[in-house]
Structure formats: structure tokens, C-alpha cells
One Martini backbone bead per residue (centre of mass of N, CA, C, O) as a GRO file, in nm:
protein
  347
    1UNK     BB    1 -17.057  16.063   4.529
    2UNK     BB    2 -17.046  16.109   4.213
    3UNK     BB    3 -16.929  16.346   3.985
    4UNK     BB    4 -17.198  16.472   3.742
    5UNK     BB    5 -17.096  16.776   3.614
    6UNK     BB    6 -16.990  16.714   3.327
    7UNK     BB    7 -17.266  16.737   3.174
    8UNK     BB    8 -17.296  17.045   3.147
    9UNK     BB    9 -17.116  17.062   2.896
   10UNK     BB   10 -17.257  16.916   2.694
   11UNK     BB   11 -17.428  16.961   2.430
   12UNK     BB   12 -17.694  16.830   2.579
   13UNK     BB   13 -17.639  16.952   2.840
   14UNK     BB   14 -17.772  16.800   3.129
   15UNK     BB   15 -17.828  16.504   3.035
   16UNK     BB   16 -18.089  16.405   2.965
   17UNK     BB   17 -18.191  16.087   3.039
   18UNK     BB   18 -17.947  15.948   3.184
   19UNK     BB   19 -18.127  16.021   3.464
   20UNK     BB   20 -18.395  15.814   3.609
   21UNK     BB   21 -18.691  15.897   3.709
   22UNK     BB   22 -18.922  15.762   3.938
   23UNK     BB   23 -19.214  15.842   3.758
   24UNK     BB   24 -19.168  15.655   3.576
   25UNK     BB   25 -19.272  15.428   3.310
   26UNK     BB   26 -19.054  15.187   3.342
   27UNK     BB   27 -18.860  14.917   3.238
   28UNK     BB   28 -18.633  14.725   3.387
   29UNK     BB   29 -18.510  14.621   3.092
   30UNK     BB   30 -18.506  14.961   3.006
   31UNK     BB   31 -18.324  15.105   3.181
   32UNK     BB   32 -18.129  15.316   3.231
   33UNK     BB   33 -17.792  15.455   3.262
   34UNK     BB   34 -17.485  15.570   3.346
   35UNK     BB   35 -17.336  15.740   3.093
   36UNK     BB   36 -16.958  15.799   3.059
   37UNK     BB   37 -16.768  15.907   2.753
   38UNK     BB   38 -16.529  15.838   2.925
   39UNK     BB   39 -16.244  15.688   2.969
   40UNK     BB   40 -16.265  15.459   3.201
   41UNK     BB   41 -16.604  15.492   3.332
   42UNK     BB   42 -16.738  15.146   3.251
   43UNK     BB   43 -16.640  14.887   3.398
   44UNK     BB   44 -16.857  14.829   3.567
   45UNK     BB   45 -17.014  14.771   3.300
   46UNK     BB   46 -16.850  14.579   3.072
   47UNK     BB   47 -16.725  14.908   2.948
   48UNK     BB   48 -16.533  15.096   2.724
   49UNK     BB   49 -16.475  15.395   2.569
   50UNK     BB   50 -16.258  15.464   2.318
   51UNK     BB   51 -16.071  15.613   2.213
   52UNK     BB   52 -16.209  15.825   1.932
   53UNK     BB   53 -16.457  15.683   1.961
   54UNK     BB   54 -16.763  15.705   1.923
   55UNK     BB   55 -17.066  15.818   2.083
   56UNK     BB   56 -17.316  15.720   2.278
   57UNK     BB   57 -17.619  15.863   2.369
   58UNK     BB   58 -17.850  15.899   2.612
   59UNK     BB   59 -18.244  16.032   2.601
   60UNK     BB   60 -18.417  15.797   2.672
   61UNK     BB   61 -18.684  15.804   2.615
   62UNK     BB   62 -18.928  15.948   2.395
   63UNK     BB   63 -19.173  15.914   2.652
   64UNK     BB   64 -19.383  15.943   2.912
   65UNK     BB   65 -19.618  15.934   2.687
   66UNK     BB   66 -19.851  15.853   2.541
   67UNK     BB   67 -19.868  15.724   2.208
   68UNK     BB   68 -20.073  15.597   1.914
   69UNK     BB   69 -19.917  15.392   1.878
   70UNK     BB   70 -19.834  15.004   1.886
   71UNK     BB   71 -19.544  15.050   1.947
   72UNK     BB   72 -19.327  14.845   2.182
   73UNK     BB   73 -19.080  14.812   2.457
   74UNK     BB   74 -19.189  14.678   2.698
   75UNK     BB   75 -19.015  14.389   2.788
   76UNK     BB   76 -18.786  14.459   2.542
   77UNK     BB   77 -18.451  14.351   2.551
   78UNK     BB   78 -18.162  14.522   2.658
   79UNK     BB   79 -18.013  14.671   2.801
   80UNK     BB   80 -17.860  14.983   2.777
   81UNK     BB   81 -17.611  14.950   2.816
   82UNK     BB   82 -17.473  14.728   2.650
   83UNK     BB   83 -17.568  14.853   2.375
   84UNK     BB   84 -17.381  15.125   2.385
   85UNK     BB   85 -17.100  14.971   2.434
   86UNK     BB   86 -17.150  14.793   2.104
   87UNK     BB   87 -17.248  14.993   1.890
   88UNK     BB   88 -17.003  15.008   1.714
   89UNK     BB   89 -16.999  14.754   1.621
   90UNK     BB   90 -17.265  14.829   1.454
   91UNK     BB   91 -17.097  15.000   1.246
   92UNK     BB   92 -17.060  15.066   0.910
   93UNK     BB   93 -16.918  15.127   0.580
   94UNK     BB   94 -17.063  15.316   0.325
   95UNK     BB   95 -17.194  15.199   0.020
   96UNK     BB   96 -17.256  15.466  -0.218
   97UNK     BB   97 -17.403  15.192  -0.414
   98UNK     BB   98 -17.598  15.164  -0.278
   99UNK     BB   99 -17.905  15.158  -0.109
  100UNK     BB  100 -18.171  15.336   0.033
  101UNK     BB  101 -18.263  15.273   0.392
  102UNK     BB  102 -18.505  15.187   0.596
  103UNK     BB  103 -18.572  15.268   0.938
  104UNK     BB  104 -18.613  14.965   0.939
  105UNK     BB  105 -18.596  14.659   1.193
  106UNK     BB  106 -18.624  14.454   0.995
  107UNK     BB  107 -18.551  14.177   0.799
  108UNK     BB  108 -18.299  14.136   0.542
  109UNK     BB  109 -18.222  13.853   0.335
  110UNK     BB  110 -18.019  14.065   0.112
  111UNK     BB  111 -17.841  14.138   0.291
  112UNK     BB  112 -17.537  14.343   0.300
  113UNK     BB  113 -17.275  14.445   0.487
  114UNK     BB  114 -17.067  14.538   0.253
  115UNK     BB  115 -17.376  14.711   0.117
  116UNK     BB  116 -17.442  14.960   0.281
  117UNK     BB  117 -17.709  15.181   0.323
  118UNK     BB  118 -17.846  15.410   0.435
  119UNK     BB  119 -18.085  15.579   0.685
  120UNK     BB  120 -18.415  15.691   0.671
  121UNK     BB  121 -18.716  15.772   0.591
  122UNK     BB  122 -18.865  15.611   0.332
  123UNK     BB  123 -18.657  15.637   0.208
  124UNK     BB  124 -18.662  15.840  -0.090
  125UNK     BB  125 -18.919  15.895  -0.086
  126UNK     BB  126 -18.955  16.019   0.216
  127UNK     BB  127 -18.836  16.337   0.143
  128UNK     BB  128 -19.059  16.498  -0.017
  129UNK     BB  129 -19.261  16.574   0.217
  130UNK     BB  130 -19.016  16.772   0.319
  131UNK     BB  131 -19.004  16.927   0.077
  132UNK     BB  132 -19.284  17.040   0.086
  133UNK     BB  133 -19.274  17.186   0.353
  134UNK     BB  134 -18.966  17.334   0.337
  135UNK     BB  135 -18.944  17.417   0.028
  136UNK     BB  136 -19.190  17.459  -0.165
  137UNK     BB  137 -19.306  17.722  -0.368
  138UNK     BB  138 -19.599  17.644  -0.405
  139UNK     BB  139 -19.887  17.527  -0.373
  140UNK     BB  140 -20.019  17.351  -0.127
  141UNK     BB  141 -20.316  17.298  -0.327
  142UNK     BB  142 -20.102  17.149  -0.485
  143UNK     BB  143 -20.053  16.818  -0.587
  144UNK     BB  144 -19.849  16.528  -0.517
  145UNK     BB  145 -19.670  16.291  -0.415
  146UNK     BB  146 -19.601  16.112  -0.632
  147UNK     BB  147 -19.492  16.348  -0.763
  148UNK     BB  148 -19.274  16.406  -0.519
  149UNK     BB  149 -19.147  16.121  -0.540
  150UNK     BB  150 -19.075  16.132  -0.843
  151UNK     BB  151 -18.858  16.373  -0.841
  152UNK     BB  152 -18.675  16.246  -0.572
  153UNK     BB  153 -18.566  16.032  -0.752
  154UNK     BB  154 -18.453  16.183  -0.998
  155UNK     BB  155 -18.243  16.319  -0.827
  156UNK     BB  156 -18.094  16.082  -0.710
  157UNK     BB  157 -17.985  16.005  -1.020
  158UNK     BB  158 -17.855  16.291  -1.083
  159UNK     BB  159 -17.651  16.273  -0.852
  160UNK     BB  160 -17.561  15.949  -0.807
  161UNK     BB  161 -17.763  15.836  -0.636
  162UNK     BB  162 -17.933  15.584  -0.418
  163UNK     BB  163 -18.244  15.436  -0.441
  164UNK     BB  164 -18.474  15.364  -0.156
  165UNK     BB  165 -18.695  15.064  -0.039
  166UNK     BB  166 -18.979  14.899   0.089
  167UNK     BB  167 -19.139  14.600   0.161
  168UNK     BB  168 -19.378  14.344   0.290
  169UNK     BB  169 -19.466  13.998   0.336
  170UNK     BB  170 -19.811  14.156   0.425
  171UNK     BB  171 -19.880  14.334   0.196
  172UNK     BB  172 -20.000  14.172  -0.062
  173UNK     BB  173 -20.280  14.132   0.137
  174UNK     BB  174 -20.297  14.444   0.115
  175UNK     BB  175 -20.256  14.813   0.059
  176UNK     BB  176 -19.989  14.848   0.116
  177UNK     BB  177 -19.635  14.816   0.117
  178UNK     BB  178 -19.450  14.809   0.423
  179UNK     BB  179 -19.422  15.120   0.496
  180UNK     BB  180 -19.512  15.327   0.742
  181UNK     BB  181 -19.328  15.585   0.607
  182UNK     BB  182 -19.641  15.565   0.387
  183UNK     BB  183 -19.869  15.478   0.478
  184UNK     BB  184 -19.875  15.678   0.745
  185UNK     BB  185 -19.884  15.982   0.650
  186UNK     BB  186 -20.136  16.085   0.743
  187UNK     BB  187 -20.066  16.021   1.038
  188UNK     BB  188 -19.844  16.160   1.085
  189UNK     BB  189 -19.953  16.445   1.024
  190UNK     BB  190 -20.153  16.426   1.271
  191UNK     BB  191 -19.924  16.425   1.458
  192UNK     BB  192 -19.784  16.682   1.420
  193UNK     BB  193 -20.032  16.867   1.469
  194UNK     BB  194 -20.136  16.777   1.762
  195UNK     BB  195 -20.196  16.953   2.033
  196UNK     BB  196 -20.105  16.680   2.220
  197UNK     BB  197 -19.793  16.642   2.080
  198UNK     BB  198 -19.610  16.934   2.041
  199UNK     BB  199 -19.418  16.921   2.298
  200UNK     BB  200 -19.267  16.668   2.256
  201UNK     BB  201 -19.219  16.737   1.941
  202UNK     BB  202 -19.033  16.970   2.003
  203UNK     BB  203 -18.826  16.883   2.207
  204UNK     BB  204 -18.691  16.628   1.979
  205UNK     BB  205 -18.609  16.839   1.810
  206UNK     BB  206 -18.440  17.026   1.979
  207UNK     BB  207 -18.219  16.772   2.059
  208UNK     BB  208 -18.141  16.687   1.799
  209UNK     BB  209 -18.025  16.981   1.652
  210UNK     BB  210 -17.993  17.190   1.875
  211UNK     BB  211 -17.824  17.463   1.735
  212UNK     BB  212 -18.008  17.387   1.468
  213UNK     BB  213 -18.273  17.543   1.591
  214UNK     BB  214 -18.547  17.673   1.436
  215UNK     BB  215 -18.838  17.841   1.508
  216UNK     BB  216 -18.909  17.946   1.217
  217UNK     BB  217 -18.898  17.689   1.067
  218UNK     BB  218 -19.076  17.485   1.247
  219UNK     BB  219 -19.341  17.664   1.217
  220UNK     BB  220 -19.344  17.653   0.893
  221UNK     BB  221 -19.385  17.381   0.878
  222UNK     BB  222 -19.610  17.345   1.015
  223UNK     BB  223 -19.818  17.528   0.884
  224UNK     BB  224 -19.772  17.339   0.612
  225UNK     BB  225 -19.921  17.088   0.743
  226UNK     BB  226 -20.194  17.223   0.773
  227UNK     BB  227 -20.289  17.269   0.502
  228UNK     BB  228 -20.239  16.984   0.397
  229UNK     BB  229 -20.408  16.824   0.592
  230UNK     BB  230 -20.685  16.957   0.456
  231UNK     BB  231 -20.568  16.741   0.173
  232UNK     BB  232 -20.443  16.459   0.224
  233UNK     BB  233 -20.648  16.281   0.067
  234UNK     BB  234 -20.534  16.374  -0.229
  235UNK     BB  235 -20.233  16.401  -0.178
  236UNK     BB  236 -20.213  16.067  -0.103
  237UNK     BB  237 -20.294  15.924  -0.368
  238UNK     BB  238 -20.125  15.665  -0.455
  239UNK     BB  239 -19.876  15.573  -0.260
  240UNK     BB  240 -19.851  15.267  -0.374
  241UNK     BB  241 -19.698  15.359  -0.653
  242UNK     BB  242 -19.429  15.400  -0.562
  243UNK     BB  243 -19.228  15.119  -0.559
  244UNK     BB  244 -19.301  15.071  -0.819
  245UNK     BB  245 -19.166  15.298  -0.962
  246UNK     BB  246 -18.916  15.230  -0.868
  247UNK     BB  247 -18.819  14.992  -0.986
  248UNK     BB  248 -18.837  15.154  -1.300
  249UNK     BB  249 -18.658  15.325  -1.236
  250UNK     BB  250 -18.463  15.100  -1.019
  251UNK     BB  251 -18.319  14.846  -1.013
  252UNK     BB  252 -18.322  14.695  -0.707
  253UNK     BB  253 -18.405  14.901  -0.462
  254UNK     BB  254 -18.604  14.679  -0.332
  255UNK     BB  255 -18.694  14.551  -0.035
  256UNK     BB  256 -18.810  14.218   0.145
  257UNK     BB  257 -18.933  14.222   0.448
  258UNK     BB  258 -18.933  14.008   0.750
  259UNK     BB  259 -19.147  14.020   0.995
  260UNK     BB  260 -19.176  14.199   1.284
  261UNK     BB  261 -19.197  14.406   1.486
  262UNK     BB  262 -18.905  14.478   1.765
  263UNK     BB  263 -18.853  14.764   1.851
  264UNK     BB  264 -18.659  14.933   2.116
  265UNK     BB  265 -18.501  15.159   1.960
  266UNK     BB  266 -18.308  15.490   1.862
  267UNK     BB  267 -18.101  15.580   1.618
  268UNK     BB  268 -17.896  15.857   1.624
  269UNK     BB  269 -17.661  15.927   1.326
  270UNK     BB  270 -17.374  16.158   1.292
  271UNK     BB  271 -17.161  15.957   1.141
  272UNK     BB  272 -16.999  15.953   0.858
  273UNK     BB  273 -17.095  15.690   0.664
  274UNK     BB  274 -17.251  15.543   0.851
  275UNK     BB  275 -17.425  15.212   0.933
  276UNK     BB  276 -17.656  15.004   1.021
  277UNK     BB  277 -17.645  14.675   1.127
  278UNK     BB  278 -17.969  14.518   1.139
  279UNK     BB  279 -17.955  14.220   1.147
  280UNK     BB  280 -17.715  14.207   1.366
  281UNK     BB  281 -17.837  14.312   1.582
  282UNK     BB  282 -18.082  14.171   1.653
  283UNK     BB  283 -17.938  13.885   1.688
  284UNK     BB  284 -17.732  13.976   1.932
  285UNK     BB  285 -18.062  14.094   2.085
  286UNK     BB  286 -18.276  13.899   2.087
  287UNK     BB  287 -18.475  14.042   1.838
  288UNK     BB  288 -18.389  14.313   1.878
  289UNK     BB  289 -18.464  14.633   1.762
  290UNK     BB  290 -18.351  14.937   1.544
  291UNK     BB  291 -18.395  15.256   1.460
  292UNK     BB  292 -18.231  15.373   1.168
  293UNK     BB  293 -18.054  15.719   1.163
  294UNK     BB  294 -17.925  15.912   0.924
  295UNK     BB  295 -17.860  16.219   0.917
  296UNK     BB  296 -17.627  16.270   0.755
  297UNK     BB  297 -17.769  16.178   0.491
  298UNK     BB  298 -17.981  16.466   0.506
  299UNK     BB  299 -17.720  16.654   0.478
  300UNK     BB  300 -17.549  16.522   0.198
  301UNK     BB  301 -17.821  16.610   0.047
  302UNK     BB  302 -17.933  16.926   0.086
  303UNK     BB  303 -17.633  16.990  -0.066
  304UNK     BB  304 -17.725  16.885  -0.355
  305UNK     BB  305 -17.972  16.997  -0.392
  306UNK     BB  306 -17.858  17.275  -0.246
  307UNK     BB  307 -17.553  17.428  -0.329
  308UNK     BB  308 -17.609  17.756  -0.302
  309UNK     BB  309 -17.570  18.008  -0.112
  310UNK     BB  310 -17.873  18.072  -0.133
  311UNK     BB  311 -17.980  17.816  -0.007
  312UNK     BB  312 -17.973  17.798   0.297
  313UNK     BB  313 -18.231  17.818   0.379
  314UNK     BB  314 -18.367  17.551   0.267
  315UNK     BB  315 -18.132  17.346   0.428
  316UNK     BB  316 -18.273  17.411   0.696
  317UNK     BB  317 -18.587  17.324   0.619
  318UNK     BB  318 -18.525  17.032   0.521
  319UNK     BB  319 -18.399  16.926   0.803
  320UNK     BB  320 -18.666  17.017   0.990
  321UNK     BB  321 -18.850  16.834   0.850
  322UNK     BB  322 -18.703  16.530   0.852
  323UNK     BB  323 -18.722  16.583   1.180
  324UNK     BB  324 -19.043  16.588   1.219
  325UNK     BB  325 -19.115  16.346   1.000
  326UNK     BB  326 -18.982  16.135   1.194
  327UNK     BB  327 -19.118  16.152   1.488
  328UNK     BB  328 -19.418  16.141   1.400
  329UNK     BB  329 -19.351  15.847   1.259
  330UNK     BB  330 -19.312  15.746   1.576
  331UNK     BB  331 -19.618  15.817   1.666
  332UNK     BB  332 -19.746  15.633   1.452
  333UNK     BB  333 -19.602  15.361   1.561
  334UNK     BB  334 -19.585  15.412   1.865
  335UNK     BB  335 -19.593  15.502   2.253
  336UNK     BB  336 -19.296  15.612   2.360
  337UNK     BB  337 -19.069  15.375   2.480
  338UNK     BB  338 -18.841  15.401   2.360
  339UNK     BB  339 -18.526  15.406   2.296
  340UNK     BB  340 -18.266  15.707   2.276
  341UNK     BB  341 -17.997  15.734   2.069
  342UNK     BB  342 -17.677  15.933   2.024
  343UNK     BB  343 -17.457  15.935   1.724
  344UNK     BB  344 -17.095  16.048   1.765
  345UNK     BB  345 -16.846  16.203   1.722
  346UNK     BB  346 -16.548  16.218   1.804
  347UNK     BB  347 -16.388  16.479   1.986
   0.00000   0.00000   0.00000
């Protein structure tokens, strides 16, 4: 038997994810694979990792547990081998000045690949919540996100950043946006809060943060969340007029998606400048989708937002909260089945 010794050495700790337990509730189509990111070890798998290349690596499941969400990925996508192996063929060189996009994999048909925009949970919009849980030194008692949505708007602009959302084609004709990580921030944050969900969530978030979690910042987020959600519903009142808003602050920056959600993946990419061409993966896996989190773009705005050497605890606690609030936002939208892949620069 192969000696997988070498995983204890990465980054992930024991490889975790990586090989698949019997006892879980796997589905045949979307069982992980092991895979081995050293150049040389995965032909048998119909794929080699390119020395100097981009690495991507399985976490498995999103979790073990049914979570609220209605959104499945059993039965559905191709191998995860398959995936991994061509991951990087899916991903361009981010143009600066395009709009900022919703971790969001459904087709976007003025989607332009040659100017593709990084991907957030709620587009700029999304970045507020973030900012008012980890950052924010107002009392927790006052403000609306709207008004928070439209600060982070305005910081984006100030700083010659592009910012971007999205509504989708069946919003048109209900009360939301068509936007997940706004339309169900209430529930987000219910899941984020919920003492059924905590320990989940707190694993992903340690996880993905890896040496750069602080337990005392996941705390305080937390702590920030239950507040907040003690008044959510007068603090979220209003956020479906935050699209049009940015429309009018920026012209040109809303798409409308179209079609129904069929993500199987969540792609956290680490890679500096890149993001996922999500129109070409799903064309390509039989309309299997995608959720990409571009994590490097939420490190290269807290620099921005907050640039000096006294802020480092902010940069810190807004990162912790984006990334608290990405996991809750998979909790209120999937069952917990999505298959994890994160996207490492080569060694």
C-alpha cells in the first residue's frame, strides 16, 4: 500500500478530506478521491499536477451533517478527480477594472472572460455585514445594512475598486434580488448563530483561515452576530434596494443570471490576481456549478480599507468575519453535500 505519510507535512494538517470514511453519506458520483499534489503521482488518475502550477486540494464535504439549506450537489457533477486535475485550465488573470462578482455559479450570458471580476459572497454589497460585525465601532443598536451596504459601495469607488452584484431572472417577480448572500442575510445570520450549527461552523472557518485563526476575533464576530440578530429585522429592512442603488452609484456594475442554482463544488482560490471563468466550468461539466470564493480579493481590500500599521487588528477581524459569513451563507443555502476544494499558489 502507497505511503501517504507525506500529507502530515501540508499545510491542511493530516489531509483531512482528502480520504473518504465509510461512514459517511457519500454519494457514488462525487466520492473525493486521493489525491496527491505532488508532480508525477496522479496518471493513474488520467491527470498530472504541472510542477510550479497552482495546487488544488479536497477538504471533502462541506460536512457530514444535514444543514437548512434546500441546495444538493448528491447525484450530481462529475468525479472529483476530474475536477481537481483541470481546475486550473478554469481559472484567468482578473481584470482590475471589471465589476466585482457573486460567489454565485449560475450563467451570466454578458459574462466576458477576457474581463473577469473576482468573486465575493454578495458581491460589494456583501463585504458590509463583514465590516459591521468585525470592524465596526458604533453600537451594534443602531445603523441599517443598507446604509452599510452603501458606505462599502462608496469606500469601493474611493479607492478605484469596481464594485458588482448581481439580481437573477425569477426575482423580477418575487420580493428578492436573486441574490442568496442578501436576499437571505436574516438566515445567514441564524445559521451563523445557531448552537445546532456552531461546531461545524467553526471547523470551516479554522480550516480555511488555517495559522491565521484567532480564536479571540471568531468570538468577538460572533458575539457582534448575536446582537445583530436580536434586531435583524429592523437592521435588514430595506436591502433589496440596495441593487438599485448600486446601479446608480455605478453604472453597468448589476448582471442578470439566469437559469436555476446546480452547484456541486465550492472553490476557495488563494491565487493571487485569478478567478474562476464560471460560465466555461459549468458548459464544460455537464452544467455542474460552482461557488468560487476569490479569499485573496477580501485580503486585498482589508489592505485598502484599512492601511495602517495600527489597524492590524481590523484586517484581521474583517477577515475573520467574511469568511464566517461565507460558511453561514453555504448553511442557509445547501444541505451541507457540496464537495470543498481550496486553490493554493504552487510552492
Amino acid at each position: 500500500m502507497e505511503d501517504w505519510g507525506w500529507l502530515q507535512g501540508d499545510r491542511w494538517g493530516s489531509g483531512r478530506g482528502l480520504v473518504v470514511g465509510e461512514e459517511r453519506r457519500y454519494d457514488p458520483a462525487v466520492v473525493p478521491e486521493r489525491i496527491d499534489p505532488r508532480p508525477g503521482r496522479n496518471t493513474d488518475l488520467g491527470f498530472d499536477v504541472e510542477s510550479g502550477a497552482p495546487v488544488a486540494i479536497s477538504l471533502g464535504r462541506l460536512s457530514d451533517k444535514m444543514w437548512p439549506g434546500p441546495l444538493s450537489a448528491n447525484g450530481v457533477g462529475p468525479r472529483l478527480a476530474a475536477v481537481i486535475g483541470r481546475l486550473d485550465d478554469y481559472y484567468v488573470t482578473v481584470d482590475p477594472r471589471a465589476k466585482t462578482r457573486c460567489i454565485d455559479g449560475r450563467h451570466d450570458p454578458e459574462l466576458d472572460e477576457a474581463a473577469l471580476g473576482p468573486q465575493v459572497p454578495g458581491g460589494a454589497p456583501g463585504s458590509a455585514l463583514a465590516y459591521r460585525l468585525g470592524v465596526d465601532k458604533d453600537d451594534l443598536t443602531r445603523g441599517t445594512f443598507t446604509g452599510d451596504a452603501e458606505m462599502m459601495i462608496e469606500s469601493y469607488l474611493r479607492l478605484g475598486l469596481s464594485p458588482g452584484g448581481h439580481r437573477d431572472e425569477d426575482a423580477e417577480s418575487g420580493d428578492g434580488i436573486g441574490c442568496g448572500a442578501i436576499d437571505g442575510l436574516q438566515s445567514v445570520l441564524d445559521c451563523m448563530t445557531n448552537p445546532m450549527l456552531v461546531e461545524d461552523h467553526k471547523r470551516l472557518v479554522k480550516t480555511i483561515l488555517d495559522a491565521d485563526f484567532n480564536r479571540d476575533h471568531y468570538l468577538r464576530v460572533m458575539g457582534a452576530g448575536l446582537v445583530l440578530q436580536s434586531r435583524s429585522v429592523g437592521y435588514f429592512h430595506g436591502r433589496g434596494e440596495i441593487i438599485d442603488l448600486l446601479e446608480r452609484k455605478a453604472p453597468g456594475s448589476v448582471s442578470m443570471l439566469k437559469g436555476r442554482h446546480q452547484e456541486a463544488f465550492v472553490v476557495v482560490n488563494m491565487v493571487d490576481g485569478t478567478t474562476l471563468s464560471s460560465n466555461r466550468f459549468a458548459a464544460d461539466h455537464g452544467g455542474a456549478q460552482a461557488f468560487g470564493y476569490d479569499l485573496w480579493r477580501s485580503r486585498q481590500l482589508v489592505q485598502a480599507l484599512f492601511p495602517l500599521p495600527s489597524h492590524q487588528v481590523d484586517r484581521e477581524r474583517f477577515i475573520h468575519a467574511r469568511v464566517m459569513l461565507t460558511i453561514a451563507t453555504l448553511m442557509a443555502i445547501t444541505d451541507g453535500s457540496l464537495q470543498v476544494l481550496v486553490r493554493l499558489p504552487a510552492a
